[in-house]
VEXLUMMI-397331 format. One line per field, with one value per residue: chain; residue in three letters; x, y, z of N, C-alpha, C, O in turn; residue number from 0. Coordinates in steps of 0.02 Angstrom, whole numbers. Example, Ala and Ser with C-alpha at 12.3 -4.5 7.8 and 13.67 -1.06 7.14 Angstrom:
2
unit = c(A | A)
code = c(ALA | SER)
n_X = c(660 | 642)
n_Y = c(-284 | -112)
n_Z = c(390 | 354)
ca_X = c(615 | 684)
ca_Y = c(-225 | -53)
ca_Z = c(390 | 357)
c_X = c(660 | 645)
c_Y = c(-165 | 2)
c_Z = c(390 | 394)
o_X = c(712 | 670)
o_Y = c(-166 | 57)
o_Z = c(423 | 402)
pos = c(0 | 1)
# end
This chain:
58
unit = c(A | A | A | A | A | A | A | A | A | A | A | A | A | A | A | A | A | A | A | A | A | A | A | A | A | A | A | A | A | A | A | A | A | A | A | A | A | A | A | A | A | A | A | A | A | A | A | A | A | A | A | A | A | A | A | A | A | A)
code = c(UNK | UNK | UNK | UNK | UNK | UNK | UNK | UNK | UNK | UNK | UNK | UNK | UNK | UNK | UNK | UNK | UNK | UNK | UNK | UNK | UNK | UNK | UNK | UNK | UNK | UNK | UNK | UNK | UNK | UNK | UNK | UNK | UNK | UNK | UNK | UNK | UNK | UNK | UNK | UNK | UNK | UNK | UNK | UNK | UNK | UNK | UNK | UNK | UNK | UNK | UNK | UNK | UNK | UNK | UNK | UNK | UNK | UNK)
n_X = c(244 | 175 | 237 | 255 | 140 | 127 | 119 | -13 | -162 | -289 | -375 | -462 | -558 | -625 | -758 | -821 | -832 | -731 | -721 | -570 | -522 | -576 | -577 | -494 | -590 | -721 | -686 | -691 | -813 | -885 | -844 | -899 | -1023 | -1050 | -1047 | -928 | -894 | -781 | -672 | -553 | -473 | -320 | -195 | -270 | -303 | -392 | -429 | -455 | -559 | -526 | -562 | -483 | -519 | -390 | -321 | -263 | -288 | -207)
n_Y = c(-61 | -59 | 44 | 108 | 129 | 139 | 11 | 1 | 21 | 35 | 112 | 43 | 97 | 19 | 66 | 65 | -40 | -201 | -376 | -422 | -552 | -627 | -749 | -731 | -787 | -742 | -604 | -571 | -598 | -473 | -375 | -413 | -372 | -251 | -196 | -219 | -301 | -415 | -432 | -497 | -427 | -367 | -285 | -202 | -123 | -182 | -75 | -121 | -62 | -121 | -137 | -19 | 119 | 192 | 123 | 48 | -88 | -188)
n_Z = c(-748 | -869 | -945 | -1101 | -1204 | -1336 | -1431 | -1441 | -1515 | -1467 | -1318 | -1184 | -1052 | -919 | -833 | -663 | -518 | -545 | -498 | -498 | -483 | -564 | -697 | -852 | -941 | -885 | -875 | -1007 | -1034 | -943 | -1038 | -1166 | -1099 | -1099 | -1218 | -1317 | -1435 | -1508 | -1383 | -1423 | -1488 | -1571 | -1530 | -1432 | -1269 | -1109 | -971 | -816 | -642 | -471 | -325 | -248 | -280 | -341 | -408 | -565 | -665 | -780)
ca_X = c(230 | 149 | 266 | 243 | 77 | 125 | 110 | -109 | -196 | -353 | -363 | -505 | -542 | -683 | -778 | -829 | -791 | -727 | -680 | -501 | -508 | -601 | -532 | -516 | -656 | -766 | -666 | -704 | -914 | -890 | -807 | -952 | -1073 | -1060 | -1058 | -876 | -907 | -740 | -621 | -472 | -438 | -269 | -179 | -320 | -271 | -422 | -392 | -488 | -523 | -546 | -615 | -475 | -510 | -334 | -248 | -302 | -244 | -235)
ca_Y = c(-118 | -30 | 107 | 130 | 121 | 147 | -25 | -16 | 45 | 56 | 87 | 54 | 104 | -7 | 94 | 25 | -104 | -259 | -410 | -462 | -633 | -657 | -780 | -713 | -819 | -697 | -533 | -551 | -585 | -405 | -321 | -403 | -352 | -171 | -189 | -228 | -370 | -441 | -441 | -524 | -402 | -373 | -194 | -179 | -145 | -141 | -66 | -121 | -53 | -159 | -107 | 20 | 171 | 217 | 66 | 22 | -159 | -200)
ca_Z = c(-790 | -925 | -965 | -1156 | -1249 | -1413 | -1480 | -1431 | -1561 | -1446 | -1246 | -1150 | -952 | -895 | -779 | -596 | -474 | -562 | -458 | -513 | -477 | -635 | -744 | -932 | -964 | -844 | -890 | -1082 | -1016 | -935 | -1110 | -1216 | -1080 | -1119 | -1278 | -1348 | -1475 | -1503 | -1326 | -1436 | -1537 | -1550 | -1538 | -1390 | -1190 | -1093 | -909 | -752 | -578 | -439 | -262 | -227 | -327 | -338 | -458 | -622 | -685 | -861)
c_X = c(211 | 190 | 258 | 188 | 78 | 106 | 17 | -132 | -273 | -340 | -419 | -512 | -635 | -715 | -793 | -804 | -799 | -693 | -626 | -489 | -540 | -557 | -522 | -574 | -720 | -754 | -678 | -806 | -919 | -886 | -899 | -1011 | -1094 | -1032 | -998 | -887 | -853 | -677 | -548 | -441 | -377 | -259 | -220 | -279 | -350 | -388 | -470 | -480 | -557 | -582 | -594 | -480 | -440 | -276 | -303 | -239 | -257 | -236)
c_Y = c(-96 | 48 | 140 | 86 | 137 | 78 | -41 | 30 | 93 | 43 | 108 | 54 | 60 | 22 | 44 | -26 | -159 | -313 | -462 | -504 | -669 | -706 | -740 | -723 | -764 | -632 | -529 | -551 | -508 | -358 | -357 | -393 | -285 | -155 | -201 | -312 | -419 | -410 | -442 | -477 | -368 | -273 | -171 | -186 | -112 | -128 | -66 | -102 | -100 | -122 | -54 | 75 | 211 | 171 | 51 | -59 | -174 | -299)
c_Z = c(-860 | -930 | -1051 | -1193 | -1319 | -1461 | -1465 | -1492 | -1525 | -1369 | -1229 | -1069 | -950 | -831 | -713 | -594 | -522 | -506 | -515 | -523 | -517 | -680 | -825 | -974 | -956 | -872 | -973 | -1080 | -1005 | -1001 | -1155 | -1181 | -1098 | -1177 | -1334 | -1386 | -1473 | -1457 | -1361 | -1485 | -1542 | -1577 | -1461 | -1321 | -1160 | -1009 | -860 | -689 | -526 | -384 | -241 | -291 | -349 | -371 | -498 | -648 | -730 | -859)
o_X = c(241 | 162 | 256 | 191 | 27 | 82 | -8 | -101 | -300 | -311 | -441 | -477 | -687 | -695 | -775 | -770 | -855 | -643 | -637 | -448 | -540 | -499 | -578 | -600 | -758 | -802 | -671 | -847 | -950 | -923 | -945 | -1061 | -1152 | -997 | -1015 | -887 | -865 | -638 | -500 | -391 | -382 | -286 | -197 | -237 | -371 | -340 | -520 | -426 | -615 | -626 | -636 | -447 | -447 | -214 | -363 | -179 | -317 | -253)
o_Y = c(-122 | 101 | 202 | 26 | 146 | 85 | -96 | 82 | 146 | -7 | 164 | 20 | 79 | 1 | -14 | -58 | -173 | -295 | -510 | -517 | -730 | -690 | -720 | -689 | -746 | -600 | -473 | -518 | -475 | -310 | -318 | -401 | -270 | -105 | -195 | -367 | -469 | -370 | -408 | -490 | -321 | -230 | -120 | -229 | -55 | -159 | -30 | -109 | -118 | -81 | -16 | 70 | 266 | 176 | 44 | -71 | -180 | -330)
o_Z = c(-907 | -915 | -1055 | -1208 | -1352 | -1518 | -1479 | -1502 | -1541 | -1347 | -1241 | -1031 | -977 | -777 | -717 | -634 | -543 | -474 | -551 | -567 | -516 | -695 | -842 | -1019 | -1002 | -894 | -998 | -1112 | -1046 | -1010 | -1167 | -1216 | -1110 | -1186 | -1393 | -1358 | -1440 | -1483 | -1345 | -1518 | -1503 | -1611 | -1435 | -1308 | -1170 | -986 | -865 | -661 | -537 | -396 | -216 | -342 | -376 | -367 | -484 | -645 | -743 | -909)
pos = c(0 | 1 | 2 | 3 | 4 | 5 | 6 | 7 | 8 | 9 | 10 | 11 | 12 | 13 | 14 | 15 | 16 | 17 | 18 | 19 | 20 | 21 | 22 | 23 | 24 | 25 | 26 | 27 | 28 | 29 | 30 | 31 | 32 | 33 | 34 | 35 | 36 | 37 | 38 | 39 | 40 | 41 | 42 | 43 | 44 | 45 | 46 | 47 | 48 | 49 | 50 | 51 | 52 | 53 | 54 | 55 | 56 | 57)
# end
């Protein structure tokens, strides 16, 4: 799905368990929980992992 990252400017890995089934609404609460001010900023991919340690999902 994500084969070329050249057009991100900025990539973030969100450490620990996130649950997935977050809406956007929820998954931008997580980004300005730890400290990322503005979520929308464009150029940005962040990357989440869910429960299996072994897939990251942007």
């Amino acid at each position: 799905m994500l084969n070329d990252t050249i057009g991100f400017s900025e990539i973030y890995i969100v450490c620990g368990r996130t649950d997935l089934r977050y809406g956007i609404d929820s998954l931008a609460g997580v980004l300005k929980s730890i400290g990322i001010e503005n979520p929308a900023t464009a150029g940005t991919l962040y990357l989440f992992c869910g429960r299996r340690s072994d897939r990251i999902q942007p």
